[in-house]
C-alpha positions in Angstrom: 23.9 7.6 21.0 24.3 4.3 19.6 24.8 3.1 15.5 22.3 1.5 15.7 19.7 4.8 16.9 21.4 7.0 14.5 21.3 5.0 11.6 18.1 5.9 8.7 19.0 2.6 6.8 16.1 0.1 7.6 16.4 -3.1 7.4 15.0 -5.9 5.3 12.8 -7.0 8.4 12.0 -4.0 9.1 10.0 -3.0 5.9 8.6 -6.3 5.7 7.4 -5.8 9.8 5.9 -2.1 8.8 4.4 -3.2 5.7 2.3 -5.8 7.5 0.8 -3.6 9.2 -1.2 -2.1 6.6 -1.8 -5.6 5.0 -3.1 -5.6 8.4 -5.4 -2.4 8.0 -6.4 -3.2 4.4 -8.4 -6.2 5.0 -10.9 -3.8 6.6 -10.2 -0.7 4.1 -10.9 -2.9 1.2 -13.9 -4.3 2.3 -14.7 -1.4 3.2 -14.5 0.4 -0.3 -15.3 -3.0 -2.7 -18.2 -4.8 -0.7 -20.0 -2.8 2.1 -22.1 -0.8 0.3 -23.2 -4.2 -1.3 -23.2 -6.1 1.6 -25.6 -3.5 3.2 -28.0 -3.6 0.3 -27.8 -7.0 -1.1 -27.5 -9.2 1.8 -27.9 -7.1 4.9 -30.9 -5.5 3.7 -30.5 -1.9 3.7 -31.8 0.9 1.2 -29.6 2.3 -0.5 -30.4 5.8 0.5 -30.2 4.7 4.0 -27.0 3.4 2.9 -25.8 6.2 1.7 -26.6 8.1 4.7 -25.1 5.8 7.1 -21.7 5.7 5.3 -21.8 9.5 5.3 -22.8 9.7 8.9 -20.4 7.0 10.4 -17.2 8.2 7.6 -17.5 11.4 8.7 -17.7 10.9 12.6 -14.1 8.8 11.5 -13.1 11.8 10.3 -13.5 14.0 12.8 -12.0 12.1 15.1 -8.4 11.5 13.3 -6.8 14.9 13.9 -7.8 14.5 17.8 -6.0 10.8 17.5 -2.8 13.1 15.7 -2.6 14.8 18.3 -3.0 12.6 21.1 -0.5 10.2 19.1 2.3 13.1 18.7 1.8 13.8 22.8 2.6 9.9 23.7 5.4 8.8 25.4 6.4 5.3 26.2 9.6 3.3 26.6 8.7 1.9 22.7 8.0 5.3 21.0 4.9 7.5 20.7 3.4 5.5 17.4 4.1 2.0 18.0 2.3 1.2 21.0 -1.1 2.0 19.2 -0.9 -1.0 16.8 -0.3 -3.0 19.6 -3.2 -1.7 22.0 -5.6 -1.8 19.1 -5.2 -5.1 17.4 -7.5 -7.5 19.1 -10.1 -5.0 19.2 -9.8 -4.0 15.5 -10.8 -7.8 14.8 -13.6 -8.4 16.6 -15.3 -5.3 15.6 -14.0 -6.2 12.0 -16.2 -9.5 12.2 -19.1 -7.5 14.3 -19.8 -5.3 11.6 -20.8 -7.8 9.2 -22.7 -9.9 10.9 -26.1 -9.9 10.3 -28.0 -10.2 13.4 -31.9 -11.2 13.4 -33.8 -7.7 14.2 -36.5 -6.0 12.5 -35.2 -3.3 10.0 -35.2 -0.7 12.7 -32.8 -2.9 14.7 -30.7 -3.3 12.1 -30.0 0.0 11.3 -28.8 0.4 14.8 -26.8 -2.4 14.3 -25.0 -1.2 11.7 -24.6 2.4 12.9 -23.2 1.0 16.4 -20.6 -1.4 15.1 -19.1 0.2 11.7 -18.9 3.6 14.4 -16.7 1.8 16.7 -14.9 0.0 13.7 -14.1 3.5 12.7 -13.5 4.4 16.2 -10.2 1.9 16.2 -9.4 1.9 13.0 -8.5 5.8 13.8 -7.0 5.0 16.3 -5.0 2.4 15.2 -4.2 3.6 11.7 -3.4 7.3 12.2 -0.4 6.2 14.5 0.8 3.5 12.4 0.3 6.2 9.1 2.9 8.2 10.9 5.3 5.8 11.8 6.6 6.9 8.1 7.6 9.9 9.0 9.5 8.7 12.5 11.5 5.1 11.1 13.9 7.0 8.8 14.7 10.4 7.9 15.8 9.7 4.8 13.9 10.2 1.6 14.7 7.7 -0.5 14.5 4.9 2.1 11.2 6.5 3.3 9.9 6.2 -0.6 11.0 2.6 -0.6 9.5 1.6 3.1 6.2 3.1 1.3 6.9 0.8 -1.5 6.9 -2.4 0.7 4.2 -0.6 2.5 2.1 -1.0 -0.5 3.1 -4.2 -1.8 1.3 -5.5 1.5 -1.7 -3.3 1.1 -1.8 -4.8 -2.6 -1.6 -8.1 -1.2 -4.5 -7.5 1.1 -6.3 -6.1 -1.9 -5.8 -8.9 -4.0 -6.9 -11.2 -1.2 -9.7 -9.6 -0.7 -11.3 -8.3 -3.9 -10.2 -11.9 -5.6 -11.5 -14.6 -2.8 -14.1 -12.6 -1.6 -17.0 -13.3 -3.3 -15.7 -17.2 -3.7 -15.1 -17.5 -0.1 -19.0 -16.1 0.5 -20.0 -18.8 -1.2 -17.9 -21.6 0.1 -18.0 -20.9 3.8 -21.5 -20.0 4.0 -22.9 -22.7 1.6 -25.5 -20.5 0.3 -26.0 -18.6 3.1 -24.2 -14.9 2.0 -25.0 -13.7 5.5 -22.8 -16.5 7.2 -20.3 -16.1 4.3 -19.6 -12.8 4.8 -19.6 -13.5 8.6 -16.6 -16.8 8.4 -14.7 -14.5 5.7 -14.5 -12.1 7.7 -13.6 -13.8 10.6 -10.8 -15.5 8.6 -9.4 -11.9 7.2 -9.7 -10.2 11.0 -7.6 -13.3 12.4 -5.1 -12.7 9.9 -4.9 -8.8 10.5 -4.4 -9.3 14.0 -1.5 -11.9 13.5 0.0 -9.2 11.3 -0.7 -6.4 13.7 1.6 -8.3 16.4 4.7 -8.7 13.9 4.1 -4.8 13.0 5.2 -3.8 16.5 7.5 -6.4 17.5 9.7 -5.4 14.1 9.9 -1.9 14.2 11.9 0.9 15.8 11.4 4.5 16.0 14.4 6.7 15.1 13.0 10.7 14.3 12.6 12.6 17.1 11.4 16.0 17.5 13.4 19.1 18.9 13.0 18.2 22.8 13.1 22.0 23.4 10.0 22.3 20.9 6.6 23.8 22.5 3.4 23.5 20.8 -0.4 23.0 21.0 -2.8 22.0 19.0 -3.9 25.3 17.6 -0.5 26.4 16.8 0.0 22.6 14.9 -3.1 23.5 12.9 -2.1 27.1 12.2 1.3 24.9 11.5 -0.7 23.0 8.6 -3.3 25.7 7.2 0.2 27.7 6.5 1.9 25.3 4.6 1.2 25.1 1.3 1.9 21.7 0.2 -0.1 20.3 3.0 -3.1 22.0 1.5 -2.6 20.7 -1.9 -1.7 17.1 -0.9 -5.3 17.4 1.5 -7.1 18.4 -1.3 -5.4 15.3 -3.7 -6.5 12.9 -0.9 -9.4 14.1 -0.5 -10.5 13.5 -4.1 -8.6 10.2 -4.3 -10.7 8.5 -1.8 -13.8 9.8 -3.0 -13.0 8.6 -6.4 -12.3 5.0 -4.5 -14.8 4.6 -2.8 -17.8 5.6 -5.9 -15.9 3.2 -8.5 -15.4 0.7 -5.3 -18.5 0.1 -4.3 -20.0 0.5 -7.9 -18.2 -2.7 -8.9 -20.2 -5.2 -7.6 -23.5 -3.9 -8.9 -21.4 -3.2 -12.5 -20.6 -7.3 -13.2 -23.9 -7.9 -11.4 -26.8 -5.9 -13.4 -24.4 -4.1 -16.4 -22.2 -6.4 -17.4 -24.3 -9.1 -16.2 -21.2 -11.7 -15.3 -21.5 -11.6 -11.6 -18.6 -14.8 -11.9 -16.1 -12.0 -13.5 -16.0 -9.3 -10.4 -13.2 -11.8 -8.7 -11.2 -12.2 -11.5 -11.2 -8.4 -12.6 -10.6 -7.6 -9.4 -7.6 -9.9 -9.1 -6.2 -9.0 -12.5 -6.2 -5.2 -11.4 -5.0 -5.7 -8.0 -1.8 -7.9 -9.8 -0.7 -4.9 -12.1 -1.6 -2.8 -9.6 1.5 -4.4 -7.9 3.7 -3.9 -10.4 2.7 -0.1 -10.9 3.7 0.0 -7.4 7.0 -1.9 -7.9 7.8 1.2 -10.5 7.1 4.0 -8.2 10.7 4.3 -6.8 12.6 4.2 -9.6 10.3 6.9 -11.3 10.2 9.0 -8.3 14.0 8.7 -8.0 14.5 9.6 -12.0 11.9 12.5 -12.7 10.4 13.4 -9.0 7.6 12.4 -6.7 5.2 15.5 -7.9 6.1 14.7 -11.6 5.2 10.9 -11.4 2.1 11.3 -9.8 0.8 14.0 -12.3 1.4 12.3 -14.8 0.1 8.4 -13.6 -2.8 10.2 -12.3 -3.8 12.0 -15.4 -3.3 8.6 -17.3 -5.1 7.0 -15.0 -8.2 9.5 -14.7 -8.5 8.7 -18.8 -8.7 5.2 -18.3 -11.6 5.5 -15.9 -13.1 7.4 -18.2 -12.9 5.1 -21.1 -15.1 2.2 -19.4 -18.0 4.7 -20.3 -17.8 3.5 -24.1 -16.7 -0.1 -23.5 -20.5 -2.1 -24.2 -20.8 -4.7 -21.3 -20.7 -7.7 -24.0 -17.0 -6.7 -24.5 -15.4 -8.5 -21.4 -11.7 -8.8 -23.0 -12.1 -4.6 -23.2 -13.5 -4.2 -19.8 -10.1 -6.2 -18.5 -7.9 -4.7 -21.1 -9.0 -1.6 -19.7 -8.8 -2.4 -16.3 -5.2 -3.4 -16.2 -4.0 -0.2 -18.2 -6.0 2.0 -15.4 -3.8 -0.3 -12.7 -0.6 0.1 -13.9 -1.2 3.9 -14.3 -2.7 4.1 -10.9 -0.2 2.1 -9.1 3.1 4.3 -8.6 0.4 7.1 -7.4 -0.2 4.5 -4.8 3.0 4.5 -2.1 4.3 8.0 -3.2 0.9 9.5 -1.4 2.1 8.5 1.6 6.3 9.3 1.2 4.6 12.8 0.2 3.0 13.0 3.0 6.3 12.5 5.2 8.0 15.0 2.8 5.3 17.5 4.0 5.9 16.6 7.6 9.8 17.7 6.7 9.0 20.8 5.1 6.4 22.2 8.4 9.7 21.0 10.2 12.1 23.0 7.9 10.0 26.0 7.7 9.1 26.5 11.4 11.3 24.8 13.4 8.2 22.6 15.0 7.3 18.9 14.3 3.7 17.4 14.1 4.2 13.9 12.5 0.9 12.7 14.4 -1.2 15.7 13.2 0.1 16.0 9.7 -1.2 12.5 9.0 -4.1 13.0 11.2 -5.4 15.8 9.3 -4.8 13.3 5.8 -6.5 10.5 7.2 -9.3 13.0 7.5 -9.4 14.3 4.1 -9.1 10.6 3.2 -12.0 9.4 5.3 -14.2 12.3 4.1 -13.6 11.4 0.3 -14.5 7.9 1.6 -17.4 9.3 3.5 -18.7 11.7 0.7 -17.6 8.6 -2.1 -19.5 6.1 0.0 -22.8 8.7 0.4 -22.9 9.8 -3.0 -22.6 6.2 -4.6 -26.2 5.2 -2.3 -27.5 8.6 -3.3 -27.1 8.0 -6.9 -28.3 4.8 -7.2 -31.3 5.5 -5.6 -31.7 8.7 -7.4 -31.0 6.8 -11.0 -33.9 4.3 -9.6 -32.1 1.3 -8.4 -34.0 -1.3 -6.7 -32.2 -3.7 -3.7 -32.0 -7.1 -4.0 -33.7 -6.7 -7.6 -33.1 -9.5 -10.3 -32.5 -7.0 -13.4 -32.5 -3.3 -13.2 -34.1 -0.3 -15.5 -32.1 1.3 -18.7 -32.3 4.2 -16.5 -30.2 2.4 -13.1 -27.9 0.4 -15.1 -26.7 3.8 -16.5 -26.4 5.4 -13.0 -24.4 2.0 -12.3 -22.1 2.9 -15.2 -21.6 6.7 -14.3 -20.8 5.6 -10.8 -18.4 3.2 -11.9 -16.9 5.4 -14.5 -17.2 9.4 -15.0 -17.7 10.7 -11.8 -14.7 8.8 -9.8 -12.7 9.6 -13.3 -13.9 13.6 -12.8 -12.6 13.2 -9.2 -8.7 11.6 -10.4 -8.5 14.8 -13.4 -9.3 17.3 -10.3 -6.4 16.1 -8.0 -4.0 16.6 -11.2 -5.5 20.5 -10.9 -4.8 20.2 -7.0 -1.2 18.6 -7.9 0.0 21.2 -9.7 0.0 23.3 -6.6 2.7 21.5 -4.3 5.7 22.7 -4.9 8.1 20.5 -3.1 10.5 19.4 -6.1 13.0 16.3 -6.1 16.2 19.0 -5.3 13.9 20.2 -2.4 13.4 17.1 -0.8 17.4 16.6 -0.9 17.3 20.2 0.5 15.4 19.5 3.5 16.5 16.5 4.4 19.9 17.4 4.5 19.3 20.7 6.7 16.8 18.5 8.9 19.9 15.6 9.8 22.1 18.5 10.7 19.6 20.3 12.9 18.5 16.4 14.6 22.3 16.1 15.0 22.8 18.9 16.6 20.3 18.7 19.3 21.2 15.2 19.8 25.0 16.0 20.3 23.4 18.7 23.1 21.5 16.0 24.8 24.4 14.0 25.4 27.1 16.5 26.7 
């Protein structure tokens, strides 16, 4: 067994390669969660119930089909790992569907409905398929804790990137490339952020290497990897904190659009309160492994969540003449939020170790499989109940000014319900009980156990 296969340093290149793949990934997650919910209703031309219903419909089928992609992913074998391959396979695909779903095609409403069923479906469709493997890749390029912590750092400075990209230049680049036209601009934007993801797809797989292996003696199906999961107790809490993350995401996500447009009324502001959020987001991020390595993963996150859910909650009170307040508000809510951001993921790695330590049986694929499902089901529900609500509270597509009554529903959206979400998944937090000396614990007894069975192997 070489150095170089043993090793669970990674390299510079290495965590720059793996983080572009969910740069990759987030040019279709944050358009997802800031403008298609608007780009249905306002440009598309969608009701927002129907809306509301589609994203519930086509979230959910994503869903559903991530813990089959976990275990199909964990039961793949090839000469370049079982993870890998799928970013690779998936990338051109992932593009043009990326571009497909937002175009606006010339159908009567019925037709368009279909239209935008068929194509965000198979969006979903590979973007399971090509995220859930690449998600797990966490748990399979180090065993190490504090690298995995810091390769979920870089993983996240990306994503951030992406984000900024995205919720900055969006709305500008609507405008520019489709001179008026918002259907063509969202169509050439697009189209510009889809050729870019599948640039950094390609770098993603030719960078990487995977090193954790599982037990080769180890026999399991898919039943005994879900018993596996349902068993382990931080699992359950980390499902339940993802679960509420992304539904809290996706409500204040989509809401933002219509809060600049009919609240605040300064439609010209969303990029630049986007941007200014999305830049201390990146430095909340930038703090998350030094605070994870001085007082824990768990008692980061409890604590930049909790922070965070108040934050959220204040926008309530702020009027919508007081723009310095809105951003004042915005960038606290960031920096509080951001160290939550890659320690998700390193926990979710950790709670790959402990179903490892515990039962002697390793399910990288499935344990994020079964996360990306709680995450796409807060999306799904987050993405349902924000069309619900505003049709419920009276809001009117395509509308030049709303009623006292919707620009409240706006506000809640935007504010109390995604903040009622955050305080929830502090409740759900307090129930995982992997500690820092726990994680040093595992690891440890997991690297003599992988040593073992490799010295076996090569006698």
């Amino acid at each position: 067994m070489s150095s170089e296969s043993t090793s669970q340093k990674l390299s510079l290149t290495e965590k720059i390669g793996y983080s572009l793949g969910d740069l990759a990934a987030n040019f279709v997650f944050q358009m997802q969660i800031m403008y298609l919910s608007y780009f249905y209703t306002e440009v598309f031309g969608i009701a927002a119930a129907t809306m509301g219903t589609l994203l519930l419909i086509t979230r959910m089928w994503h869903a559903v089909i991530d813990p089959m992609m976990g275990a199909i992913a964990d039961r793949t074998n090839t000469r370049w790992g079982k993870f890998r391959p799928w970013v690779l396979w998936t990338a051109v695909p992932f593009g043009v569907l990326f571009v497909l779903t937002y175009t606006t095609p010339d159908l009567e409403p019925k037709g368009k409905v279909v239209w935008a069923y068929a194509t965000y479906i198979l969006l979903m469709l590979v973007y399971t398929i090509n995220n859930i493997p690449y998600s797990a890749m966490t748990g399979v390029l180090t065993g190490d804790s504090i690298e995995r912590t810091s390769l979920a750092q870089w993983r996240f400075i990306a994503a951030m990137t992406a984000a900024f990209l995205v919720q900055s230049f969006t709305p500008a680049l609507v405008e520019r490339l489709g001179g008026g036209d918002a259907q063509a601009g969202y169509q050439w934007t697009v189209t510009l952020w889809a050729s870019l993801a599948v640039l950094a797809f390609f770098i993603c797989f030719f960078t990487t290497k995977e090193r954790v292996q599982p037990d080769p003696s180890q026999s399991t199906s898919i039943a005994q990897d879900l018993w596996d999961l349902i068993t382990n107790g931080p699992w359950c809490a980390l499902f339940i904190l993802t679960l509420l993350i992304f539904i809290n995401l996706a409500m204040r996500g989509s809401a933002t659009p219509y809060y600049f447009k009919y609240f605040v009324g300064r439609e010209d502001l969303l990029g630049w309160f986007n941007g200014l959020g999305l830049a201390t987001t990146i430095v909340g991020v930038l703090l998350s492994k030094s605070l994870a390595m001085r007082f824990g993963k768990r008692n980061t996150f409890i604590v930049c969540l909790f922070l965070s859910a108040c934050f959220i909650l204040v926008f309530v009170l702020i009027p919508r003449s007081a723009v310095w307040a809105i951003m004042a508000c915005q960038v606290l809510y960031n920096l509080s939020y951001g160290p939550t951001i890659p320690l998700l993921w390193a926990m979710m790695a950790d709670v790959a170790d402990y179903g490892e330590w515990t039962n002697s049986r390793r399910a990288t694929g499935m344990v994020f499989a079964t996360m990306m499902f709680s995450l796409n089901t807060g999306l799904a529900l987050g993405g349902a109940f924000t069309g619900w609500l505003l049709a419920w509270y009276g809001y009117v597509e395509q509308a030049a000014e709303q009623s006292e009554r919707a620009l409240q529903g706006i506000l809640w959206i935007f504010s109390v319900f995604p903040a009622l979400a955050f305080f929830l998944g502090v409740v759900a937090l307090m129930t995982y009980k992997i500690s820092r000396h726990m994680e040093h614990d595992i690891a440890a007894e997991l690297t003599a156990r992988r040593a073992k069975f490799m010295a076996t192997e090569n006698i």
